[in-house]
Phi, psi and omega in degrees: 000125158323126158349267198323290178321323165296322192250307167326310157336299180287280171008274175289339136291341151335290186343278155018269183314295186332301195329285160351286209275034125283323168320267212311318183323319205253080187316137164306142173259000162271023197223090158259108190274172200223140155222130148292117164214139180274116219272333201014109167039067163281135195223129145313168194247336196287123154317091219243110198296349168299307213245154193249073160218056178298324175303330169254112206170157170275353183248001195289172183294345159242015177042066170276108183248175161315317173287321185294285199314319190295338188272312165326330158261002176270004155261347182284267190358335188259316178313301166315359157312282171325297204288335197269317157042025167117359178222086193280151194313137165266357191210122185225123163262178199222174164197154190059073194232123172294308202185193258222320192283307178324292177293332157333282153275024146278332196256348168238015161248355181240186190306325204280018164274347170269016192275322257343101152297141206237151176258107151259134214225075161276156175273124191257160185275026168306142175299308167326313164118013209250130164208186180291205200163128186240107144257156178204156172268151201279349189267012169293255202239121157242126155325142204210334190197143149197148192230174158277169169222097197288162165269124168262147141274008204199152175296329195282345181094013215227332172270098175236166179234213189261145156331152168255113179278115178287146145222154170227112177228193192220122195277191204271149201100350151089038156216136205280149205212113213258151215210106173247129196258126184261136144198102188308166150320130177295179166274351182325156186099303150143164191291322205273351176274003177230000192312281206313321157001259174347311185293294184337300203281335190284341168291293192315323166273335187283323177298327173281296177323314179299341199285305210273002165269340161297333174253347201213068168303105168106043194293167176237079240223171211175106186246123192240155152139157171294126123354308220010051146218178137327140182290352198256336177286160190318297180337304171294303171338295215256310203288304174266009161094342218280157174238181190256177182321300217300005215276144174273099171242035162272114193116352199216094184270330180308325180317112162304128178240134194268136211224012170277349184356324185227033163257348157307317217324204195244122176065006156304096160325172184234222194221090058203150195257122095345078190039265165242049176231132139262153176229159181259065194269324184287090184223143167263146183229165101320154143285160168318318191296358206230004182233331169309304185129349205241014182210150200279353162255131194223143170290121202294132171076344205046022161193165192259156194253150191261187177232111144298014193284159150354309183298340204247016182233170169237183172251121184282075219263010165250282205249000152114152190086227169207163181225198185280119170280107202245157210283313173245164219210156166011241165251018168265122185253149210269317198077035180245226234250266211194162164264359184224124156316106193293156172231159188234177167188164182246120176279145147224135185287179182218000000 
């Protein structure tokens, strides 16, 4: 091939690209796309003498260096990419976040720098040091208040679990859209010794939630987060209320709808794999009003959608398929994604 021509070539994809990322700057203002992704363990390799994360560390059991962490965000960047597909997230929360720095350099060191991504970011009492997390673009979503909202196990207050991260913003058209981000208690320990965790944190959002509809009637709210549990266990089910689309909710706009729906189904994945089990732990709920018809932003399809590409599996040579390509294997490290699938949903205004 001619030289000149090769590089005329390069060029006009240059363009190209650029073109695409100036595109993408200037957001639809009938459009907010939404994403959840469990990040597992973006950790800085810097030693936080607060926190139990000696493991990531360079001398740690998983000799976690700088290159390691860099690489690491340069795939969460290419996932938020993925999810984005010429309409990049205007909203993305995360969990299993070291800290405030981490996320810094992910929204100004990776492809996502040309989005400006804005952080809202607290230090949660997790041992680990692991917490939530909000990016958002301010031509979005603009964050207008946001706290952490703690958890108890106990009346004294002194038994706690990671926060639930609140936001109140205002999407574009100038209606506000209150945003709660989750990561429930694991299952360590076995499921039925760890349940009530779950129940506990799950009072607590269904009690906040009921506040702002009750002070703010056809409020517009959005619960997002890893879970660990299922959309069919009590925590979800029963405790924070939520149901499926098909559910008879007339009259009752507030009801949480649950918008995972259609990862039950029969030979449907979930969003992480368990030896030969998927589970759905990584979910969005609604109020009704907001799949209905009845709220001036309505979620495209009534349900959220997972991300499958090709790039986030292995081959699942113990249980058979594929499972999740992931940073680490134990303590062998792989250099892939998450143990979690990222999810998504579409707002659309009307």
């Amino acid at each position: 091939m001619n030289p000149s021509y090769s590089k005329w070539l390069v060029i006009l994809a240059f363009s190209l690209w650029v073109t695409i990322l100036q595109g993408q700057n200037h957001p639809d203002t009938s459009f907010v796309k939404v994403m959840f992704y469990n990040f597992e363990n973006l950790f800085d390799p810097e030693d936080d003498s607060l926190t139990n994360d000696d493991e990531f560390t360079p001398t740690g059991s998983r000799y976690y260096t700088k290159t390691k962490m860099y690489r690491k965000i340069n795939n969460i960047a290419r996932v938020v990419l993925a999810v984005g597909k010429g309409r990049m997230p205007g909203i993305v929360g995360a969990c299993e976040v070291e800290n405030r720095k981490v996320l810094e350099k992910l929204v100004r060191y990776s492809a996502l720098q040309k989005f400006g991504y804005k952080i809202v970011h607290f230090d949660s009492p997790d041992s680990r040091g692991i917490d939530v997390a909000l990016l958002y673009r301010p031509e979005s979503y603009r964050v207008v208040y946001s706290r952490p909202v703690a958890v108890s196990y106990d009346s004294s207050g002194l038994r706690r679990t990671r926060d639930i991260l609140y936001t109140k913003g205002v999407l574009a058209g100038g209606d506000t859209l209150h945003v709660f981000v989750n990561h429930w208690p694991s299952r360590y320990g076995g499921v039925q010794s760890t349940i009530e965790r779950r129940m506990q944190v799950a009072g607590v959002l269904r009690r906040l939630t009921d506040s702002v509809c009750s002070l703010e009637p056809g409020s517009m709210v959005l619960i997002m987060g890893d879970l660990n549990d299922d959309p069919d266990d009590p925590s979800v089910k029963e405790t924070l209320g939520a149901v499926f689309p098909e559910s008879n909710l007339v009259g009752d706009e507030c009801r949480l709808v649950n918008l995972m729906w259609e990862c039950l189904k029969p030979g449907s994945e979930g969003t992480l794999k368990h030896q030969n089990r998927w589970n759905v732990f990584d979910q969005m709920l609604v109020p009704s009003a907001m799949i209905n018809g009845r709220s001036r932003w309505q979620v495209r399809g009534g349900k959220a959608n997972v991300l499958r590409d090709e790039f986030l599996f292995e081959p699942d040579e113990t249980w058979g398929g594929r499972k999740l390509f992931r940073t680490y294997v134990g303590l062998k490290y792989s250099g892939g994604y998450s143990d979690h699938l990222p999810v998504y949903l579409d707002l659309i205004r009307q």
